[in-house]
Backbone as CSV, one residue per row, in Angstrom:
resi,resn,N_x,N_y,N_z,CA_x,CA_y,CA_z,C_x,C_y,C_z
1,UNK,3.256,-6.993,31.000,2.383,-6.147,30.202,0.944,-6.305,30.679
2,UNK,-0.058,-5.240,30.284,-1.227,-5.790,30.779,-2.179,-6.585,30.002
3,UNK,-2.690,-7.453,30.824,-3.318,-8.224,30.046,-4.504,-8.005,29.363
4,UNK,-4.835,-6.935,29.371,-5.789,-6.606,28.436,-5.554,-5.880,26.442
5,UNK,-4.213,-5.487,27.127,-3.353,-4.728,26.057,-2.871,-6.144,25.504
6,UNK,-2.364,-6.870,26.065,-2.052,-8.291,25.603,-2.705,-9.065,24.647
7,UNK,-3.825,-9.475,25.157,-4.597,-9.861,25.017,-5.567,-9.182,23.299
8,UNK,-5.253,-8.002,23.383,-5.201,-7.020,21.699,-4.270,-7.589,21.088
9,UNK,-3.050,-7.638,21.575,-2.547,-7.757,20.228,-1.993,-8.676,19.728
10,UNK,-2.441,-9.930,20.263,-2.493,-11.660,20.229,-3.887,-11.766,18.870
11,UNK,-4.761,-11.359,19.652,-6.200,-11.090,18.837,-6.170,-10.506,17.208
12,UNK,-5.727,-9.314,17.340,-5.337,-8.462,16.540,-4.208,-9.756,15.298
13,UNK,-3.351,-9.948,15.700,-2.468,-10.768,15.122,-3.337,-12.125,14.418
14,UNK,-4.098,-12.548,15.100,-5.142,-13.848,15.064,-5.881,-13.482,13.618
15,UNK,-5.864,-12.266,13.626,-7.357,-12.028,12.525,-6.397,-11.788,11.309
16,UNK,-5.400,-11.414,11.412,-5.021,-10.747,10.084,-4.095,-12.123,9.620
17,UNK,-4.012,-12.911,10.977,-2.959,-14.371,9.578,-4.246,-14.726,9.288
18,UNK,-5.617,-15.197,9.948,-6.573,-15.745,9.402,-7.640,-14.824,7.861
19,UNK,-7.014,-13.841,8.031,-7.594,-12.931,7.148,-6.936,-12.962,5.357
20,UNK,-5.511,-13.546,5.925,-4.286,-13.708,4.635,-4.183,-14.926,4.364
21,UNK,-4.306,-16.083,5.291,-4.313,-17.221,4.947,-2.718,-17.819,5.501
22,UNK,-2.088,-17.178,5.958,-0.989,-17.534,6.213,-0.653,-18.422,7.565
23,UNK,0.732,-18.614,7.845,0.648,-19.667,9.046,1.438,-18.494,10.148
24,UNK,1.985,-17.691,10.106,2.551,-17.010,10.978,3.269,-15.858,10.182
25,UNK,3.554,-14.944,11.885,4.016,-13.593,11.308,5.590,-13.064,11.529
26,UNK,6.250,-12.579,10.985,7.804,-12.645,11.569,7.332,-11.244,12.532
27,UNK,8.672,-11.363,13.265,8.169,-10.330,14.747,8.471,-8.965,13.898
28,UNK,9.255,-8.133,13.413,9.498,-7.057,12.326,7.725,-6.863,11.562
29,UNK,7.465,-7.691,10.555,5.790,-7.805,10.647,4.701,-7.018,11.431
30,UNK,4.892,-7.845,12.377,4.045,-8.057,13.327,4.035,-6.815,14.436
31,UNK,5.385,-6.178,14.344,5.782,-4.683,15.254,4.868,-3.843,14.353
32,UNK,5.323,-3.728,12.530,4.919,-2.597,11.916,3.566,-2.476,12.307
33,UNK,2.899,-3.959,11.995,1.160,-3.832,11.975,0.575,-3.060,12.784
34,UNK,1.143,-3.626,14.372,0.298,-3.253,15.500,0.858,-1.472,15.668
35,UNK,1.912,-1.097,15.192,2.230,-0.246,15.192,1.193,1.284,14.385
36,UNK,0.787,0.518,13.008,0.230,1.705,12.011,-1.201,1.265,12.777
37,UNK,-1.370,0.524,13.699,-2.908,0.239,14.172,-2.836,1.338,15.586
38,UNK,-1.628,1.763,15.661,-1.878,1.898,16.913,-2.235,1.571,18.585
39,UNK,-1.587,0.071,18.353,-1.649,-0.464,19.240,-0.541,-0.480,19.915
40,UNK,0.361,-0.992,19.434,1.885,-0.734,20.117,3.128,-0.307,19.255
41,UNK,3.708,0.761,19.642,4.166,1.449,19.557,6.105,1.019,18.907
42,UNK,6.335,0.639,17.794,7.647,0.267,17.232,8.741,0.940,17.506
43,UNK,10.199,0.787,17.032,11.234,1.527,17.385,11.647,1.871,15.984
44,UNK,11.875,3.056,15.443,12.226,3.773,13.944,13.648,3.185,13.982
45,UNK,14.543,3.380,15.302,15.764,2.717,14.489,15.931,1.641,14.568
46,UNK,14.915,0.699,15.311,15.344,-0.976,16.016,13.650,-1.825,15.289
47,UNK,13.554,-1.957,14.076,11.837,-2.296,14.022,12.115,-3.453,14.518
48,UNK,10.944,-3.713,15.057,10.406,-5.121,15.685,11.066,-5.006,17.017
49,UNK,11.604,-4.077,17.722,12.141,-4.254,19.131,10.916,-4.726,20.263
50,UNK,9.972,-3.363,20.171,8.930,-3.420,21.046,8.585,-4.705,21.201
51,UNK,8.345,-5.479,19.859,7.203,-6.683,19.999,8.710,-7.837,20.738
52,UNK,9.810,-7.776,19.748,10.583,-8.569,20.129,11.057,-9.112,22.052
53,UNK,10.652,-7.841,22.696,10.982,-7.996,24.120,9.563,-8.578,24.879
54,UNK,8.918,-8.166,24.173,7.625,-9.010,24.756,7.567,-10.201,24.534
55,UNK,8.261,-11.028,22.966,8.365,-12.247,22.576,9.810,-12.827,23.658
56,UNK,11.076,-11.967,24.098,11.181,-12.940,25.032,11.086,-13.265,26.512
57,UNK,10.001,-12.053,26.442,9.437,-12.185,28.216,8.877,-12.917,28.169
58,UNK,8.201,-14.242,26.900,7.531,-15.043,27.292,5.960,-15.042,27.125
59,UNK,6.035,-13.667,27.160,4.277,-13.304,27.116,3.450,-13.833,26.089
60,UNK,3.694,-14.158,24.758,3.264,-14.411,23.822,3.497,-16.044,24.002
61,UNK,3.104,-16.541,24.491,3.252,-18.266,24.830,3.437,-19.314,23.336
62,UNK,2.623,-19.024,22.607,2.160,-19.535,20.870,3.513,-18.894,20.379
63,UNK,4.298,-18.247,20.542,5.376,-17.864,19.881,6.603,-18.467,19.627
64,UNK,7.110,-18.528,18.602,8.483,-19.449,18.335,9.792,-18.779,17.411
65,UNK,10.257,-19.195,17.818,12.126,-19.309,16.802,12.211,-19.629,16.512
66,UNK,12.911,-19.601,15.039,13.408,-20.769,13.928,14.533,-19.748,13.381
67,UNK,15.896,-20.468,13.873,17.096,-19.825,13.117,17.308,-18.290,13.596
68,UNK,17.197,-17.955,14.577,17.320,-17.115,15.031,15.906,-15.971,14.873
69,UNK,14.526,-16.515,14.374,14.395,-15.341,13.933,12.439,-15.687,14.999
70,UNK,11.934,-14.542,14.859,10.934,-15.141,16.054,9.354,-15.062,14.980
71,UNK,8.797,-16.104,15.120,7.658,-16.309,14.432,6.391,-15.934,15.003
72,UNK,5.298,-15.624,14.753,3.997,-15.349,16.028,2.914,-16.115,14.783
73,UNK,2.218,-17.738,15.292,1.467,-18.217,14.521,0.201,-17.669,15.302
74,UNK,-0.985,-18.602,14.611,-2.625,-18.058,15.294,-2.313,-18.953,16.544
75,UNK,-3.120,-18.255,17.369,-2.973,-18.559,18.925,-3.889,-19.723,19.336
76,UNK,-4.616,-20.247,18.289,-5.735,-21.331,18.190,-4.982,-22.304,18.069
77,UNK,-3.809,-22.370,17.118,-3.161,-23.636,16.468,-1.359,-23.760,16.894
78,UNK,-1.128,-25.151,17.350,0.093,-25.494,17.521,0.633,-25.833,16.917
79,UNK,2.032,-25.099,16.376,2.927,-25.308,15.045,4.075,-25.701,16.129
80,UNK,3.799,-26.427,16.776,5.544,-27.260,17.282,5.845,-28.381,16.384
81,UNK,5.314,-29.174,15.973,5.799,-30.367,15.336,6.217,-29.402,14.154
82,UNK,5.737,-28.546,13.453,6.129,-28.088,11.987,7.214,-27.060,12.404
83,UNK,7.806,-27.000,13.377,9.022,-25.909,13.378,10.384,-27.194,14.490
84,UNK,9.787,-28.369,14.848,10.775,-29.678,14.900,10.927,-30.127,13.415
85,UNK,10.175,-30.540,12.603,10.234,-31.043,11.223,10.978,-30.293,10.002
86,UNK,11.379,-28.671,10.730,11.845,-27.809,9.833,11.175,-27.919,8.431
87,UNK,9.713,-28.096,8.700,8.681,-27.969,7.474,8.509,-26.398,7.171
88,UNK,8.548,-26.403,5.857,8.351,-24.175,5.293,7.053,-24.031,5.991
89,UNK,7.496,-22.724,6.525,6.523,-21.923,7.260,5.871,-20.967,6.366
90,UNK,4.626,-20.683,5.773,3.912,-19.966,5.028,3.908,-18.367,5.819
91,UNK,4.647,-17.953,4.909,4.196,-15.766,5.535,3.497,-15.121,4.759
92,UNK,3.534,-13.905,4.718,2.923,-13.266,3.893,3.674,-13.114,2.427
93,UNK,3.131,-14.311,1.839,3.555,-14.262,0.206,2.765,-15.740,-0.574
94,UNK,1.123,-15.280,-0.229,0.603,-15.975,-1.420,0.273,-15.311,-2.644
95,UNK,0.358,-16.509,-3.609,0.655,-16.249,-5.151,-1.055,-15.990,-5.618
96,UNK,-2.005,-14.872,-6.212,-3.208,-15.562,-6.780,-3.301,-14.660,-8.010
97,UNK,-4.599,-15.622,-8.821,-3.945,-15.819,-10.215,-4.521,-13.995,-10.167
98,UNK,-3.395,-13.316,-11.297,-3.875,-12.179,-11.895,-5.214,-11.625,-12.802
99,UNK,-5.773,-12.508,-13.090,-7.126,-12.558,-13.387,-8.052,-12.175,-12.310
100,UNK,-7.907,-12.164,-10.980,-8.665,-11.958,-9.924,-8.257,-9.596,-9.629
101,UNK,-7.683,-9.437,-10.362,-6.783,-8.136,-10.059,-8.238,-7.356,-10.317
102,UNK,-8.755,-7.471,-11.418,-9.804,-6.821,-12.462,-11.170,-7.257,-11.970
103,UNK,-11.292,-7.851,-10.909,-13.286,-8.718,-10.965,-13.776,-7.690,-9.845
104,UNK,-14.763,-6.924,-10.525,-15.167,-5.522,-9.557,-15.382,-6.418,-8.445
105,UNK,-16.085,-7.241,-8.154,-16.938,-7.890,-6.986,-15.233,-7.623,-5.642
106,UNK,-14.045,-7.630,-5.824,-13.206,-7.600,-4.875,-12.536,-6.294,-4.733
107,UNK,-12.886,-5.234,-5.582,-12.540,-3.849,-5.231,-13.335,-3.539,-3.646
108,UNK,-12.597,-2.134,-2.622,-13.581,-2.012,-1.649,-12.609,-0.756,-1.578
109,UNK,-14.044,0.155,-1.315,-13.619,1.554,-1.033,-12.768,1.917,0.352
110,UNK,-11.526,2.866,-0.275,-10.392,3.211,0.560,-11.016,3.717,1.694
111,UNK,-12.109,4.480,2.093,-12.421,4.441,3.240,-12.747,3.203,4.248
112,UNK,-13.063,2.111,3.891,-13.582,1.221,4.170,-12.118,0.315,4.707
113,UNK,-11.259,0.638,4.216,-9.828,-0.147,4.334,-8.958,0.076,5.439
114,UNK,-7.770,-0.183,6.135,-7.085,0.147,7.296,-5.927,-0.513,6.604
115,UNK,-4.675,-0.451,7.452,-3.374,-0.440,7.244,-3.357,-2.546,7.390
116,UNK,-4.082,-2.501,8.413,-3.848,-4.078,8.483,-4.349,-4.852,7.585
117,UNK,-5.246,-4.401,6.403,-5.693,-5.194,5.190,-4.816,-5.013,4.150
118,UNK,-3.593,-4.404,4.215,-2.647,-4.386,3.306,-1.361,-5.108,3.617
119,UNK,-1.509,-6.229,2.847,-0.218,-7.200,3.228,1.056,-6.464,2.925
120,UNK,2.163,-7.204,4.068,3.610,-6.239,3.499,4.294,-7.131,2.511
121,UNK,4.001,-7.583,1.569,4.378,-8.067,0.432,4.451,-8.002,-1.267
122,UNK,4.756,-8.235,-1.843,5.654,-8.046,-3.487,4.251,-7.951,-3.920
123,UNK,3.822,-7.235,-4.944,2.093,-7.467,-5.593,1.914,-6.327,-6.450
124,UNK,0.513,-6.508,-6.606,0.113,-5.252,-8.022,-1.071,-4.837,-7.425
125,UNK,-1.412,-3.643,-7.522,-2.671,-2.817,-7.193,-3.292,-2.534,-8.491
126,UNK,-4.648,-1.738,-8.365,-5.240,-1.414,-9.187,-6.283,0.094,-8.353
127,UNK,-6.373,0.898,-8.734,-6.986,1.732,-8.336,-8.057,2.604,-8.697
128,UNK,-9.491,2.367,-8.591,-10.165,3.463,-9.552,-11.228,4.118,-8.826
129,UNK,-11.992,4.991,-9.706,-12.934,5.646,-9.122,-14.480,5.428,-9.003
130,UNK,-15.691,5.613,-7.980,-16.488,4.896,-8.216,-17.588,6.119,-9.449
131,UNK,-17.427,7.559,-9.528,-18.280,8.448,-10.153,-17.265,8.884,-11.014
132,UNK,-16.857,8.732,-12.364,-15.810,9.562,-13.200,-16.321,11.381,-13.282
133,UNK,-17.364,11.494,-12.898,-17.919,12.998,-12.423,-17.162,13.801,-11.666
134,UNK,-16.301,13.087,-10.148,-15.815,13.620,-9.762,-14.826,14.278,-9.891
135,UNK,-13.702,13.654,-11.296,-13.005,14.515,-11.929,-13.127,15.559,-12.653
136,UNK,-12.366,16.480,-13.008,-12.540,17.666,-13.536,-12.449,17.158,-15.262
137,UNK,-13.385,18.294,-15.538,-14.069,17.641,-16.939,-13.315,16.878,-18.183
138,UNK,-12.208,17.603,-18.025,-11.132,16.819,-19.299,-10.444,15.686,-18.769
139,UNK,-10.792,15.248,-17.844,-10.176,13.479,-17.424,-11.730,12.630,-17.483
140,UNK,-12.726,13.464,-16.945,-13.898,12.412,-16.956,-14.459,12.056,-18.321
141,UNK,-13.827,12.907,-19.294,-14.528,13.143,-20.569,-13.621,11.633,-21.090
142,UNK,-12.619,11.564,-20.979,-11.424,10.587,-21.410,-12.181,9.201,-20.937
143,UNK,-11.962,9.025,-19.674,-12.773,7.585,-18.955,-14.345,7.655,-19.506
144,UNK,-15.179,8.210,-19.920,-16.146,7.904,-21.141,-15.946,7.532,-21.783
145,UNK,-14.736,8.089,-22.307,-14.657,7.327,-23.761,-14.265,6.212,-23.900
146,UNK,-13.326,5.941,-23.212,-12.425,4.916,-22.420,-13.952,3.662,-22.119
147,UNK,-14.700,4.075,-21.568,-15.604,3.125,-21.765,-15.316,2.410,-19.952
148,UNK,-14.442,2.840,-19.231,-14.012,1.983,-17.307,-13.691,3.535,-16.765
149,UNK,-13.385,3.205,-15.301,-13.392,4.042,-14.197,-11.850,3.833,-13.873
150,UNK,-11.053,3.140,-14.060,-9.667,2.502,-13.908,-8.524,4.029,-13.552
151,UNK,-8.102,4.518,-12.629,-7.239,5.428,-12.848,-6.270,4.810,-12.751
152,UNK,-5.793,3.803,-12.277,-3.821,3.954,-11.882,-3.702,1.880,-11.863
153,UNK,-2.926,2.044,-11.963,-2.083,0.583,-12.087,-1.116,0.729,-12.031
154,UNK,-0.335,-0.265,-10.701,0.749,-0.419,-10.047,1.240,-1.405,-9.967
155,UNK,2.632,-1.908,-9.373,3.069,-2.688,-8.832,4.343,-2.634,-7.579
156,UNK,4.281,-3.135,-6.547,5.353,-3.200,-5.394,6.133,-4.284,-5.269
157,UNK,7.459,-4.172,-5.887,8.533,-4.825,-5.759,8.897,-5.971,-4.250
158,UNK,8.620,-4.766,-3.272,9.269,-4.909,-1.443,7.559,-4.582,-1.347
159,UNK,6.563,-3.565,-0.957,6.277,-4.273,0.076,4.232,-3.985,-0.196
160,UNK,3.042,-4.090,-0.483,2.296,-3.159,-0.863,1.910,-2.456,-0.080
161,UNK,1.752,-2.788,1.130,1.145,-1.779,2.552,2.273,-0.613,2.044
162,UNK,3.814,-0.465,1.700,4.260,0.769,2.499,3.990,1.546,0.789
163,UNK,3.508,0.633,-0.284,3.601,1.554,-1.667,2.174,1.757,-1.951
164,UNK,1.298,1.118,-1.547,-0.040,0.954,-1.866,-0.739,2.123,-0.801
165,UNK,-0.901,1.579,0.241,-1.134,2.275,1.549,-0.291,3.637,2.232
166,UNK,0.598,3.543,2.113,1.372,4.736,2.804,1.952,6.235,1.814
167,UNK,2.429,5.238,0.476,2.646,6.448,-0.526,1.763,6.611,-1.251
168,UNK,0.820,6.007,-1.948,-0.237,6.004,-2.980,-1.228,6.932,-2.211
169,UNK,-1.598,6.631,-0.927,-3.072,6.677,-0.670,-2.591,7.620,0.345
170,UNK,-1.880,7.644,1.068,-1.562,8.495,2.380,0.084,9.524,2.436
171,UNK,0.521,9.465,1.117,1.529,10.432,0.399,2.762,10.496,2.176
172,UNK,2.810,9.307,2.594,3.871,8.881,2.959,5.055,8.365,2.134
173,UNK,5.934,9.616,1.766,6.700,8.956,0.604,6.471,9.325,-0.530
174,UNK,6.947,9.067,-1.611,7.026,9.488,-2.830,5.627,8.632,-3.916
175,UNK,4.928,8.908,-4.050,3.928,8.546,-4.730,3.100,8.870,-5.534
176,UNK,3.894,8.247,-6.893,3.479,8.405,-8.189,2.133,9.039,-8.433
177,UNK,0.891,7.841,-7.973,-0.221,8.532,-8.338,-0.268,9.324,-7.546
178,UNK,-0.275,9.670,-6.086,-0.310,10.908,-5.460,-0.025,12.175,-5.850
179,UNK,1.120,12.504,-6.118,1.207,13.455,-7.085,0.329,13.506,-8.386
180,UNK,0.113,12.574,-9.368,-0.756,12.811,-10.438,-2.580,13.138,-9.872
181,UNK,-2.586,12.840,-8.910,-4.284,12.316,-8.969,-3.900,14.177,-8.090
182,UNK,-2.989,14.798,-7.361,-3.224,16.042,-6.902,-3.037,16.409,-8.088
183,UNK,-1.859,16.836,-9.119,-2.309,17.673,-9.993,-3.608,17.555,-10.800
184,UNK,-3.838,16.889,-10.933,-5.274,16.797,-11.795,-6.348,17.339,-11.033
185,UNK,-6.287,17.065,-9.504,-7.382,17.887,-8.695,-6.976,19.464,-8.468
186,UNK,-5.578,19.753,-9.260,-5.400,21.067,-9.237,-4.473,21.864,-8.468
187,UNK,-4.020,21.103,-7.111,-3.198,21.706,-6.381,-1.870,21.892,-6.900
188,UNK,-1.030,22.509,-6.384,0.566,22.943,-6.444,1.222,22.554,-5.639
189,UNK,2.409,22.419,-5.729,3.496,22.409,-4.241,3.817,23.458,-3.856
190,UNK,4.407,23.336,-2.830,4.977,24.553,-2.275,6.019,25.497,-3.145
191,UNK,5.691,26.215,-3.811,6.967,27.430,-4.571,8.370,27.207,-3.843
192,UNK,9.584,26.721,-4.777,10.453,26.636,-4.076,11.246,25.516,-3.210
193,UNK,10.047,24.569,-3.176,10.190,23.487,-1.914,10.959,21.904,-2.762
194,UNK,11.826,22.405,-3.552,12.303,21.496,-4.324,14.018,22.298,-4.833
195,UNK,13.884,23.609,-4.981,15.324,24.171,-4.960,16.146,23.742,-4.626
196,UNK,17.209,23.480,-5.540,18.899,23.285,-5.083,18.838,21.740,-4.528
197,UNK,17.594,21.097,-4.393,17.606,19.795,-4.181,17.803,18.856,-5.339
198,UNK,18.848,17.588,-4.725,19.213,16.638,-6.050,18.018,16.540,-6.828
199,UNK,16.949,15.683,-6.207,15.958,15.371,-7.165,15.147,16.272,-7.646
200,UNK,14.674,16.741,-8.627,13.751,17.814,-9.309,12.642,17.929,-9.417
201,UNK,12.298,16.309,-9.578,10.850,15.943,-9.610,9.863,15.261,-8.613
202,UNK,10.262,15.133,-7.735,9.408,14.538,-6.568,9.045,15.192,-5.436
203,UNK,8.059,16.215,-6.609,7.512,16.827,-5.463,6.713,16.791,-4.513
204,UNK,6.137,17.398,-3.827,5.190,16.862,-2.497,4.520,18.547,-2.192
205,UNK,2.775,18.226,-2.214,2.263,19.076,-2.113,2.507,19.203,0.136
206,UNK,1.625,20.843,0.500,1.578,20.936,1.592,0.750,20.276,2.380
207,UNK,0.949,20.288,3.596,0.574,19.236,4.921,-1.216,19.840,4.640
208,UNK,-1.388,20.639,4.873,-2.834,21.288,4.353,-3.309,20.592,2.843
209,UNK,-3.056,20.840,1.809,-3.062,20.196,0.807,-3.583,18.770,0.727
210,UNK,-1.902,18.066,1.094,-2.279,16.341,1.693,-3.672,15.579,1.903
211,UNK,-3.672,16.650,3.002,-4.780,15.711,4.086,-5.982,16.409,3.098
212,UNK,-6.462,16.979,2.551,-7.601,17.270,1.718,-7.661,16.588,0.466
213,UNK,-6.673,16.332,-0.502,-6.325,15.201,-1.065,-6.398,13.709,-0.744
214,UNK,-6.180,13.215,0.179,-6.104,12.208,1.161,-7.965,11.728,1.774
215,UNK,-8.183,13.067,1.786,-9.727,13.066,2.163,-10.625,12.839,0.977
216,UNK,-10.120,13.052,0.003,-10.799,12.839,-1.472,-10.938,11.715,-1.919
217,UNK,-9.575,10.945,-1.747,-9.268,9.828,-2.087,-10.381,8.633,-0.937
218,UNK,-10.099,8.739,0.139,-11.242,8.156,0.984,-12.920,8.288,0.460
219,UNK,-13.242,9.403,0.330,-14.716,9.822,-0.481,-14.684,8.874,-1.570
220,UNK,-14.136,9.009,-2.936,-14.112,8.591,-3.888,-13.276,7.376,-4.864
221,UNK,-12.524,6.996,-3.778,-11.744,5.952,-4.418,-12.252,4.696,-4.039
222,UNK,-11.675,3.342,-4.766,-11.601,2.289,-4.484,-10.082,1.491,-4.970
223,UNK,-9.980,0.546,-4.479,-8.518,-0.256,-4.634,-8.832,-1.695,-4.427
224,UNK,-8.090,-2.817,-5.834,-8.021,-3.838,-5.340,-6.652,-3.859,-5.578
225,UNK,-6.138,-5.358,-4.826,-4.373,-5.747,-4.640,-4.679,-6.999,-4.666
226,UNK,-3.757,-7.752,-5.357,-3.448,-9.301,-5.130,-1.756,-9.330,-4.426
227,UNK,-1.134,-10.417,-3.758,-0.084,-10.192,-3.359,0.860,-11.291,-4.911
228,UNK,1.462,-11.409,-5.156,2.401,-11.606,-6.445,3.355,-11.085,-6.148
229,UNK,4.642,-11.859,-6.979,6.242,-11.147,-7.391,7.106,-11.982,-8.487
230,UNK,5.739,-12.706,-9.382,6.854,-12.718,-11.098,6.442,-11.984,-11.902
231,UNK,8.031,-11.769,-12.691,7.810,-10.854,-13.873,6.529,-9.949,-13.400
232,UNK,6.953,-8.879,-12.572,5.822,-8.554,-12.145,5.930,-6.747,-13.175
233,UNK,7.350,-6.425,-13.722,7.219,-5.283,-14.762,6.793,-5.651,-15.647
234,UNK,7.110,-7.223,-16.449,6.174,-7.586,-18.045,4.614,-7.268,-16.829
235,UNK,4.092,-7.679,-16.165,2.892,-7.761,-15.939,1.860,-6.331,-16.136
236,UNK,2.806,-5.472,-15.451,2.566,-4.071,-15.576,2.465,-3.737,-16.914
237,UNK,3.341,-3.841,-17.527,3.106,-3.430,-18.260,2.049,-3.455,-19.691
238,UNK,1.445,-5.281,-19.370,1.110,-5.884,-19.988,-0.827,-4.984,-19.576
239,UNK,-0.583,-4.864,-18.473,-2.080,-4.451,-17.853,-2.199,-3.104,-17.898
240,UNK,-1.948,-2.392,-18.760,-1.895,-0.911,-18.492,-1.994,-0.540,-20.064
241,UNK,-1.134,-1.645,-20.562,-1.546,-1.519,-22.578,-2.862,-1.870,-22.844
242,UNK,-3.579,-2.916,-21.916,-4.559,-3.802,-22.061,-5.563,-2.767,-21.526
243,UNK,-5.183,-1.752,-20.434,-6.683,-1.373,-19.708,-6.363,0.181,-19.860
244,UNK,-5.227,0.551,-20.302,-5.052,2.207,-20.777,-5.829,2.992,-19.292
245,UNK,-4.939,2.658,-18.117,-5.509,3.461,-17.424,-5.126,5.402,-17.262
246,UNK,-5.741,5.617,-16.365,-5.798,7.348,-17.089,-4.934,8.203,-16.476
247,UNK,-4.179,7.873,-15.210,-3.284,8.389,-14.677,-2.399,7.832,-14.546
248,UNK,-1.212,6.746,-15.548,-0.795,5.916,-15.548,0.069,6.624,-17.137
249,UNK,1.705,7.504,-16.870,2.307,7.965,-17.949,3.007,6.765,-18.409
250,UNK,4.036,6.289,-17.616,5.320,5.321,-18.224,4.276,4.303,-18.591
251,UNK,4.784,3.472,-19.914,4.242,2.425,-20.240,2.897,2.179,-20.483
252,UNK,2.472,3.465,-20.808,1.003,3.942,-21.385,1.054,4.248,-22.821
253,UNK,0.698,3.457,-23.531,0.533,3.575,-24.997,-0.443,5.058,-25.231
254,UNK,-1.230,5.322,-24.376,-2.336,6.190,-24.357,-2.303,7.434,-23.184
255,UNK,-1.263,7.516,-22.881,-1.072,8.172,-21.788,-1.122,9.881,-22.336
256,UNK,-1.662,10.906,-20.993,-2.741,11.660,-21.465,-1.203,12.932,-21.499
257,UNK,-1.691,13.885,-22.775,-0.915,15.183,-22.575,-0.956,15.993,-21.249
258,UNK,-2.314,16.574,-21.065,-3.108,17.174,-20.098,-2.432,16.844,-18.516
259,UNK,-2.235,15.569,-18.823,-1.674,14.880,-16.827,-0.087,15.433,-16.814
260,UNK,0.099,15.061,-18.031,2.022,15.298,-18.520,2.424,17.266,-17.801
261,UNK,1.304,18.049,-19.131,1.687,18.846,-18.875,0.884,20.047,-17.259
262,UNK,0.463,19.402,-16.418,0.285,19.839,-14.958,1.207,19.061,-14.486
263,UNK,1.667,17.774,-14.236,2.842,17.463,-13.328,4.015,18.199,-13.927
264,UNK,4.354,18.918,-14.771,5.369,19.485,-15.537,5.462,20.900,-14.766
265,UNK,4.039,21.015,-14.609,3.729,22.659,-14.005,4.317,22.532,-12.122
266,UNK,3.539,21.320,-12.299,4.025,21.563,-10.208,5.490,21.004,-10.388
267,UNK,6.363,20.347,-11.132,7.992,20.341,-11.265,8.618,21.645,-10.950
268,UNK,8.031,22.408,-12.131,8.507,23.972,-12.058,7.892,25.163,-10.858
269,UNK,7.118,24.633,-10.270,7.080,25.348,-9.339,6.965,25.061,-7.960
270,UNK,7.591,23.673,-7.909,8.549,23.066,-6.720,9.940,23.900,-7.090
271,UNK,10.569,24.306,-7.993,11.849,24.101,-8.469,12.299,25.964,-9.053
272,UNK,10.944,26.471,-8.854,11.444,27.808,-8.990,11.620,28.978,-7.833
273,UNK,11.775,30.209,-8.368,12.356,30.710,-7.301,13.770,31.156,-6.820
């Protein structure tokens, strides 16, 4: 490979365990990352191939196996004695306390963010806006009263990069607030583009649409995430009674008519026809 391309994505890898705190990356990991970075290029039906053949050409020297499976630590530090000692190897799954979810000082605007600051691990998001102006008048009127900016509260079971990052924010996939935060900005789906299909309700506005939506969300949003995975539905649910956020139906004591009945509208006109 060349060593300059190499040499990226050793680097690249370096910053984001030192960025998470972790001790190493499994090669599957470590394919997706460099992959949504655009650095090297994954296999849809084989993930982690690309990186995997480079891990056993050797190229990646700092690289190791344990049990069949291939590890990539920081390229600064030698983890041989801790993979002879069969001592636990730290990945991406630290625990921090949920109290840190809510402290504005660690929100940072979605423009400001990339795919590699979103760990692929179990956790809870939080999502809000920095001007409640920018909504259309009968949601901004609500978050006044409401007294916070808070739109959406989440949680990811499997993974937050692909629920946080890919469906939430970049409508890769089925995503809850995505759909709510477009109907409320007004758009439709495509007439039709849901017919005779099993599911009824998961709709998905157009590729035009998207990316102007998508562009909104960059302008005006912000997001914090902790990574977590106990009782992480009591948690949800516990934080959403507590902070009544505004685009947030299931498990909203306060959850708004107005949001109900526009996602009701783009159902039916995904579904008519």
């Amino acid at each position: 490979m060349n060593t300059l391309k190499l040499q990226l994505i050793i680097s690249t890898l370096d910053k984001y365990i030192e960025k998470n705190g972790i001790d190493a990356l499994t090669a599957v990991e470590a394919a997706e990352m460099l992959d949504e970075a655009g650095i090297l290029n994954d296999s849809s039906s084989r993930p982690g191939k690309s990186l995997r053949d480079i891990l056993r050409a050797g190229e990646i020297e700092h690289a190791y196996q344990l049990n069949g499976r291939w590890f990539i630590p920081h390229s600064g530090i030698n983890y041989e004695k801790k993979v002879i000692m069969n001592e636990p190897i730290k990945t991406l799954a630290p625990q921090i306390s949920v109290g840190q979810l809510m402290d504005s000082s660690r929100f940072r605007s979605v423009k400001q963010l990339n795919a590699l600051d979103i760990p692929d691990v179990p956790g809870i998001y939080v999502i809000r806006i920095r001007d409640i102006k920018k909504l259309p008048q009968v949601f901004s009127k609500v978050l006044n009263e409401r007294k916070h900016n808070i739109l959406y509260i989440g949680i990811s079971k499997d993974s937050l990069k692909k629920r946080l990052w890919r469906n939430e924010l970049h409508a890769k996939g089925h995503g809850t607030f995505f759909r709510s935060l477009g109907a409320v900005l007004g758009y439709l789906p495509e007439a039709g583009s849901l017919k005779g299909r099993p599911n009824r309700y998961n709709y998905k506005f157009s590729e035009h649409d998207s990316a102007e939506i998508i562009g909104w969300i960059g302008d005006n949003l912000e997001v914090n995430f902790i990574a977590y995975s106990d009782n992480l539905d009591e948690i949800e649910k516990s934080l959403i009674a507590k902070n009544l956020p505004l685009l947030n139906l299931a498990k909203n004591p306060a959850k708004l008519d107005e949001l109900d009945r526009l996602r009701r509208k783009c159902v039916d006109v995904a579904n008519c026809c």
